[in-house]
Every structure is written in C-alpha cells, then in structure tokens.
C-alpha positions in Angstrom: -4.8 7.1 12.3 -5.9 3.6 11.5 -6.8 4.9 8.5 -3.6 5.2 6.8 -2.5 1.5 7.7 -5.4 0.0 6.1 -6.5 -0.5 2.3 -8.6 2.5 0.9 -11.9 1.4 1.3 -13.8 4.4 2.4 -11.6 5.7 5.4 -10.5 9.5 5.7 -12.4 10.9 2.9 -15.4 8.6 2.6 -13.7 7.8 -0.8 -11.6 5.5 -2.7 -8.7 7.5 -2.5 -5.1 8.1 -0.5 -6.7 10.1 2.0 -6.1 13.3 -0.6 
C-alpha cells in the first residue's frame, strides 16, 4: 500500500480523495 504513504493524487480510488 504505497498508496497511503503518498499525497492523494489519483491513487486507490482514481480520485482526489483519502482512499474513502
């Protein structure tokens, strides 16, 4: 989960968002 480390730009939801 790389994901969670790095600023939301697009990660876990494709989205802008806190992985929500």
């Amino acid at each position: 989960m790389a994901e969670l480390s790095r600023p939301w730009s697009g990660t876990v939801t494709g989205d802008a968002g806190p992985y929500s």
